[in-house]
N, C-alpha and C positions, 0 to 999 in steps of 0.2 A: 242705311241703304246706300247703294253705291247712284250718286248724283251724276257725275261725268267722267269719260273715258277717253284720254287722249294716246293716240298714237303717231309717231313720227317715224319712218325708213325704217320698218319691221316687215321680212318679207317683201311681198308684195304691193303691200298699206307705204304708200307713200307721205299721205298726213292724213290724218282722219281724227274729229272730233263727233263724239256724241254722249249726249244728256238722256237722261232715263229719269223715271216717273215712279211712285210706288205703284203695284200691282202686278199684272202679268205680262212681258216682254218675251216675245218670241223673233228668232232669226232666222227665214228661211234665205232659201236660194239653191243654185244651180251644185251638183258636184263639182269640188275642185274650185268653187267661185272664193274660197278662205274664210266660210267660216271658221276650220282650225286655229285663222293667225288670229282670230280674234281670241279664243278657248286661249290658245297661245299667253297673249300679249293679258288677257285679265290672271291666266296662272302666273305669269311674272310677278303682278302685282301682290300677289298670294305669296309669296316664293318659292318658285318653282327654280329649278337652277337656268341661267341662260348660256348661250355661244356665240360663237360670231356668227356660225352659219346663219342666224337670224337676220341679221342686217342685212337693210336689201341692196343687193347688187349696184358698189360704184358709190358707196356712202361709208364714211369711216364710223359713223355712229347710229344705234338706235335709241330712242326714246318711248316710255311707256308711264303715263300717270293715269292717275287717280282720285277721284274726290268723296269721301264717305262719308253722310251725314251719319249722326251718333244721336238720336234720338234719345234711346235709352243707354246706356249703358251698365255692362253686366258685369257682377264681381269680378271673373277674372280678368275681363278686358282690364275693369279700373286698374286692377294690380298691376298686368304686365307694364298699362302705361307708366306708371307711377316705378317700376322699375324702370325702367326704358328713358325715367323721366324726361316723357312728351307730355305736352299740356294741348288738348283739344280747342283747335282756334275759332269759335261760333259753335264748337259741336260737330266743327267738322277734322278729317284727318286727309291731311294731303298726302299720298304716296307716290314719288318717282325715280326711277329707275333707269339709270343710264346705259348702255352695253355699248364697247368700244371695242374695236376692231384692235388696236394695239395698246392703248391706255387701259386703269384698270376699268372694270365695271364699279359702278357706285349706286348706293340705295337711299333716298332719304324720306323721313317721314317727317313731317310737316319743321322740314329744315333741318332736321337732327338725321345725322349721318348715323344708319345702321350697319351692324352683317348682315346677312342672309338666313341667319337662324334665327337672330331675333324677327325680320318680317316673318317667316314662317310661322312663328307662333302666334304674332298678330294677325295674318291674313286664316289661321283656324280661328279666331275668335271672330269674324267679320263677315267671310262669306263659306256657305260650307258648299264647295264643289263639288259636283258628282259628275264623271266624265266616264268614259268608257275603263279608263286603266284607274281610276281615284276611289272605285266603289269596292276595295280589298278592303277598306277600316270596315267592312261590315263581314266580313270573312274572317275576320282577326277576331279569334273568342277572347281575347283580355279586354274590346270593348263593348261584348256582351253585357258587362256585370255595367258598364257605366249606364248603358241606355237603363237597364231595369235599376236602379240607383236614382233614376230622373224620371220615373213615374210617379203620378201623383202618391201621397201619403207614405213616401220613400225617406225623400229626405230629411226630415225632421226625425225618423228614427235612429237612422244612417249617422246623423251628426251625433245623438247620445251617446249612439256606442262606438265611433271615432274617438269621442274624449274619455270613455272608459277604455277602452283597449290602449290606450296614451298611457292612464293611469297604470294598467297592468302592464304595459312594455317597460315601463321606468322602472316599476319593481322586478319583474322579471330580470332587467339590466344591471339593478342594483345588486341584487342576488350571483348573477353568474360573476360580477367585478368583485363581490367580496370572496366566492370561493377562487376564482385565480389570484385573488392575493390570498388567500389562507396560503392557497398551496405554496404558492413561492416561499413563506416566509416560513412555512414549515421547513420546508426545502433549506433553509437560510436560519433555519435557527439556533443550529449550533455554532455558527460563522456567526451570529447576532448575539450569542450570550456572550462568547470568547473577548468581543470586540468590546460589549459594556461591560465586561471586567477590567479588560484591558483601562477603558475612560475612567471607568466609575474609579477605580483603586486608588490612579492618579491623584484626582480627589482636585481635578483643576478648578482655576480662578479667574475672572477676566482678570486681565492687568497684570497679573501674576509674573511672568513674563521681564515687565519691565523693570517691577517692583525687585526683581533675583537680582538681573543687572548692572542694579542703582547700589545694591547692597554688595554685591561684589566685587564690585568698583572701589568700594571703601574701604575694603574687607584688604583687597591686593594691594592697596596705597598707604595702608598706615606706616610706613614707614620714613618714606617721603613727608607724609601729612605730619607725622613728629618732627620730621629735619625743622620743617618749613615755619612752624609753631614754635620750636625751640629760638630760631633766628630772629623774629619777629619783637617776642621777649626779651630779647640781646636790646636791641633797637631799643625801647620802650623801658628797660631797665634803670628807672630814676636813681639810683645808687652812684652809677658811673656817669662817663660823656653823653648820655644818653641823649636822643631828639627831644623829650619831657625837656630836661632842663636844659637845653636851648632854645625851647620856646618861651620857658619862665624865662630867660634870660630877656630875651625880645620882647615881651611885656613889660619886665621891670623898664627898658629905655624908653617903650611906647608911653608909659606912666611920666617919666622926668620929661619927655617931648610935650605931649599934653598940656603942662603946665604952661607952657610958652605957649602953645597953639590948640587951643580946646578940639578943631576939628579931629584932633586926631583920637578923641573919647572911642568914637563907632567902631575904630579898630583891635581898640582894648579888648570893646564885647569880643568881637571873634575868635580873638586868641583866647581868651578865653572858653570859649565854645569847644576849643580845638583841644583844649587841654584835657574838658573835659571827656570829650570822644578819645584822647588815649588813654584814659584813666579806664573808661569801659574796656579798650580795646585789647587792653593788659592783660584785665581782668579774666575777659574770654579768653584769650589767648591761652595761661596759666590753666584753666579750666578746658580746653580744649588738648591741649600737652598732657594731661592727666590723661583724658579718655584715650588718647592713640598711642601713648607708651603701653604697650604688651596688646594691643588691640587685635595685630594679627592672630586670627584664629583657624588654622590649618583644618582642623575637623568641621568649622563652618565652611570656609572654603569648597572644603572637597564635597560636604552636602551642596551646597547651592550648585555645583558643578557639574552634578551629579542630576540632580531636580533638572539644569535646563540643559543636559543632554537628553534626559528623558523626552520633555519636550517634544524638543528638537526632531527625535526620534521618529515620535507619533505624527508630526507636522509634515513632514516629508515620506511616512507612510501613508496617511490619508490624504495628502498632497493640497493642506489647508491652512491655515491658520489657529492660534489659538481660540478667540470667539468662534469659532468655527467648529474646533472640536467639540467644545462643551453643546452646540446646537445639536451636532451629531449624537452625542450620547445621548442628550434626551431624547429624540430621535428616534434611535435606538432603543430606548425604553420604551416608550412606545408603542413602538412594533411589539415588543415581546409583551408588550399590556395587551395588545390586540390580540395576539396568542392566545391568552389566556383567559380571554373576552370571545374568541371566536367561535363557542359553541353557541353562547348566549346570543351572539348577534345575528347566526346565521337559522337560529330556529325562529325570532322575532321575522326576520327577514323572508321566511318563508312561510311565516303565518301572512305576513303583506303579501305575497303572492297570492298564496291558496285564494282570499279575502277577493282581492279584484281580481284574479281568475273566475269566480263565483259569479261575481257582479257583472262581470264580463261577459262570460257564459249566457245568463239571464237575458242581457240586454240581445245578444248574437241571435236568443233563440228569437226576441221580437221580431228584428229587424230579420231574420229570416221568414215571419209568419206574416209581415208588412211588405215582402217581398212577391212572397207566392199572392198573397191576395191581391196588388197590384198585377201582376205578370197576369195571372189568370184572366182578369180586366183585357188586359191590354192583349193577350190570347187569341181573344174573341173578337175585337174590335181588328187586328189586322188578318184573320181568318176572315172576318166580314169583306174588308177591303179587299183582298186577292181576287176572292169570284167577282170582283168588281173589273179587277185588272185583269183579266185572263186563266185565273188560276182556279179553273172550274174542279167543285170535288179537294180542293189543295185544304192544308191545316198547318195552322201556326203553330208551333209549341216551346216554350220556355222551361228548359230541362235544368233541375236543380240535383246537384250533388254533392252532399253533406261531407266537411272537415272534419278531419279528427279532431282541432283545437282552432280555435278563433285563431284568424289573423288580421291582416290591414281590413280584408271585406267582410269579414265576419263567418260563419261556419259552413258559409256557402260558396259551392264553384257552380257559374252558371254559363249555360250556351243554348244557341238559338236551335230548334231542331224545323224541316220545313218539309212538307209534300206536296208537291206541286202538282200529281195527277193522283184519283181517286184510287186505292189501292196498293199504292204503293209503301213501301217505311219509310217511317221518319229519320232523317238523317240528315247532319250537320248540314249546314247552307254549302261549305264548301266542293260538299263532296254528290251535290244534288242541282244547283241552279246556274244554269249560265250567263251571262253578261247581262244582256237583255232581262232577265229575271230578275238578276240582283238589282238592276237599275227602278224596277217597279217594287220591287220586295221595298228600296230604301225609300219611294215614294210613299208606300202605306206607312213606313215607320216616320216619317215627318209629316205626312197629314195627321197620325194618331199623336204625335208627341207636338202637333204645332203650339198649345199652350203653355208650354212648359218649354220649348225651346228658346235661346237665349241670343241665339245667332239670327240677324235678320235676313239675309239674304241667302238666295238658294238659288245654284245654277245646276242646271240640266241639262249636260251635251247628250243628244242623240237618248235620250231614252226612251224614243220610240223604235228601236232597232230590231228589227224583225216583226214588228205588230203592225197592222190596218183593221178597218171594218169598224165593226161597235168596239171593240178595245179598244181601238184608238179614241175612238168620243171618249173610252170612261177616264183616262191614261189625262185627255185635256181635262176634263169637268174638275179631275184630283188637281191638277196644277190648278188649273182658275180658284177653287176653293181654297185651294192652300194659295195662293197670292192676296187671300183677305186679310192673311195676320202675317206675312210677309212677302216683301220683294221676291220675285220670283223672276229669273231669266233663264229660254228655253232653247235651244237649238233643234228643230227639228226638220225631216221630210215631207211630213203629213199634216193636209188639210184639216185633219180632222184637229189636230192640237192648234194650230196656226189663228184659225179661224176663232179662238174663245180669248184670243190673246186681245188686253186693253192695248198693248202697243206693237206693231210690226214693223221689222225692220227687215232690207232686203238685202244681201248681199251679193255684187254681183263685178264680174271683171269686163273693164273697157281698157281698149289701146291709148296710149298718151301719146304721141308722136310713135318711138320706136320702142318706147315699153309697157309694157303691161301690168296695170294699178288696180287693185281692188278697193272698189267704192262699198258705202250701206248707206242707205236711203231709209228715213224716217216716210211710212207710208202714210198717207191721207185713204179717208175713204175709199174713193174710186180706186186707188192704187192696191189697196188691200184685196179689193175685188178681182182685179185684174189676176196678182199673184195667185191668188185661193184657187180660179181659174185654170192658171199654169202648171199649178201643185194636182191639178185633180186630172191633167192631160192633155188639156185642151182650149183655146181662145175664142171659144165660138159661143155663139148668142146663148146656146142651152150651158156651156158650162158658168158663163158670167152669171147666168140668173140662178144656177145654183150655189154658185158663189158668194150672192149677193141674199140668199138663203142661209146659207150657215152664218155670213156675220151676223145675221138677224137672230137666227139661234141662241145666240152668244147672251140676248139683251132678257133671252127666258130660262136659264140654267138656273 
């Protein structure tokens, strides 16, 4: 419910604070006194769009808050909050709203800075306004299907076949993404065989690559690698001056040193060591000189040459690397496995459709036979309501008309049909009720749906627009009834709704020095009388005691 409502330099509202009650709250007053800037300043809070023209004259800024207690809270309130991530402070949500003459405008809910589409979507889950120009959502047949959706024994079937029609969209989606890849790769599969011949034949390797190379390298240098081998064996040649025997030589004197100075034994070992690391290194060497004399092999050469131009080739045609290619080919097989798999897949594929199309089907026709028996219900119950409201002779009707194939709603398209005088066809709300109708038509549709509605608060500008007499008493008695199971705020002209209201407020304009402010006054008794009085023409002793009659009314409804 909405708790309190502050306004500051909006219009006319110079500051104005007031608190509300659950039950029924009415606003009357004089024409032109601003009730609108109130309608106004609670649509802000709703997200209506604002301007400057709002701010009142000779003030750079207006202000508009709000305070909503959250008794309950409804699934998708919880969600948006939980997107929005706001966190409810005691259960309540603070909304305010700044509009600035040159700065920007700013919105925040309970300190978290919004846009303006996110309030919009929070202020439909909070208060569901009904104004003169807000009562088109019921002229809009796409939200036809939601109200009959939200009759009792609706939603529980509504959901099964929500999650079956999931099942059948997914197969359905799997189904048309396998045949636009069929096609393509049909399309692609003489460019897909040509390409795994091309791979396959290669017959590539990782590493491969560096492995040609490494061996190419060897392959182009045996020459050098003979020089190099050959000179090394010169060196190491124990026959001639060789470094061998002037190391023995260096030994042999390290030996006769020794004698005279023991320390010098440790050096023996290492020449020693040393000798024998050239005796190895001879060894190899001679052994290595053998394999690189005649080693160049021109016919390997020009293969291996040959192999990493190929490469090379394929690399810079598919503009990848080696591991890369070979990913491709398989890849590549792949696809053409798929190919050859594709008939198999796509009859499998369409047996899952058929399957939960079936099951789909099944469930479409419940939730349409849980439809019409709801609707029918619901038919007669605001057919009842209208001769209540005015609509003498008038009939509700909920027109169903059957899909060729289930969709998100199931195999039904539905819209409201209404007659509003005895006699007449039925025909779309649009094209049949005006303003004032539609405002009572949405009256019956939320007194009939008040159990099942999720939104607590309900305002009413002016829907008593063109009505007096006994219509008016029935127009109040539905709003007092409907303010048992929720908040109800009403704007009206007539006593007759004014007078059943749990709370009146008055709205009314006085001079302030040189300008002109619009006040509301929380009414007490005597004061209520007074108004009821005013609203009925007159201030004289007969109208106060009629007055003072209908609030008494109020306490036998």
């Amino acid at each position: 419910m909405i708790r309190e409502l502050h306004i500051k330099n909006l219009a006319l509202i110079e500051e104005l604070s007031l608190e509300f009650e659950k039950g029924f709250s009415v606003f009357t007053g004089e024409t032109g006194a601003g009730k609108s800037i109130l309608v106004g300043a609670i649509g802000l809070l709703l997200g209506e769009r604002a301007s400057a023209e709002m701010i009142r004259s000779g003030f750079p800024e207006a202000e508009v808050s709000g305070i909503f207690e959250l008794n309950e809270i409804s699934k998708p309130l919880s969600m948006l909050l939980e997107e929005l991530t706001i966190e409810p402070e005691d259960n309540q949500l603070v909304v305010r709203r700044k509009i600035s003459r040159n700065g920007p405008n700013r919105i925040f809910v309970n300190q978290t800075l919004l846009p303006l589409s996110s309030l919009k979507k929070l202020g439909e889950l909070i208060i569901d306004f009904h104004g003169q120009h807000e009562h088109q959502s019921l002229l809009n047949e796409s939200n036809h299907m939601f109200i009959v959706d939200n009759l009792p024994g609706v939603p529980g079937t509504l959901s099964k076949y929500t999650e079956l029609y999931r099942t059948y969209s997914e197969a359905l989606s799997a189904l048309q993404e396998h045949s636009k890849k069929a096609e393509t790769l049909a399309e692609k599969k003489e460019m897909l065989e040509f390409q795994n011949n091309e791979l396959k034949n290669l017959d590539l390797r990782s590493g491969e690559e560096n492995e040609l190379e490494a061996e190419l390298s060897l392959l182009s240098s045996s020459t050098q690698r003979s020089s190099c081998a050959s000179d090394i064996l010169a060196l190491l040649d124990s026959s001639g001056e060789s470094i061998q025997k002037k190391v023995l030589t260096v030994k042999k004197k390290l030996e006769t040193l020794s004698k005279y100075d023991p320390s010098i034994v440790q050096w023996i070992s290492d020449i020693e060591n040393t000798l024998t690391t050239f005796t190895e290194l001879e060894t190899f060497c001679s052994s290595y000189l053998q394999q690189t004399e005649g080693a160049a092999d021109p016919a390997r050469i020009d293969q291996i040459n040959s192999r990493l131009a190929k490469i090379q080739r394929l690399k810079k045609k598919y503009s990848c690397s080696l591991d890369d290619l070979i990913k491709r080919q398989k890849s590549i097989e792949q696809d053409l496995l798929s190919l050859e798999n594709i008939d198999s897949d796509r009859i499998e594929l369409e047996k899952k459709v058929s399957e939960t199309l079936r099951k789909c089907t099944l469930s479409a026709e419940k939730l349409s036979s849980s439809r019409k028996i709801a609707a029918a219900e619901f038919d007669k119950k605001i057919t009842s309501l209208m001769e209540k409201l005015g609509f003498k002779g008038g009939l509700w009707k909920t027109s169903f008309e059957r899909l060729g194939t289930p969709s998100l709603q199931g195999l039904d398209s539905v819209r409201f049909l209404v007659r509003t005088n005895p006699g007449e066809t039925m025909l779309p709300l649009s094209q049949t009720a005006s303003g004032g109708e539609i405002s009572r038509l949405m009256l019956a549709i939320k007194t009939v749906l008040a159990e099942q509605d999720h939104i607590p608060v309900l305002i009413f500008d002016e829907i008593d627009t063109g009505i007096g007499g006994v219509l008016a008493g029935e127009v109040g008695t539905t709003l007092f009834s409907l303010s048992k199971s929720h908040q109800v705020l009403c704007i009206s002209h007539l006593h007759q709704i004014a007078s059943l209201a749990d709370y009146h407020f008055m709205v009314h304009k006085e001079a302030a020095g040189e300008r002109t402010v619009t006040r509301v006054t929380k009414l007490d008794q005597s004061e209520k009388v007074k108004e009821i009085a005013r609203m009925l023409g007159s201030s004289t002793g007969i109208s106060l005691r009629h007055a003072a009659e209908l609030l008494e009314r109020k306490d036998r409804v």
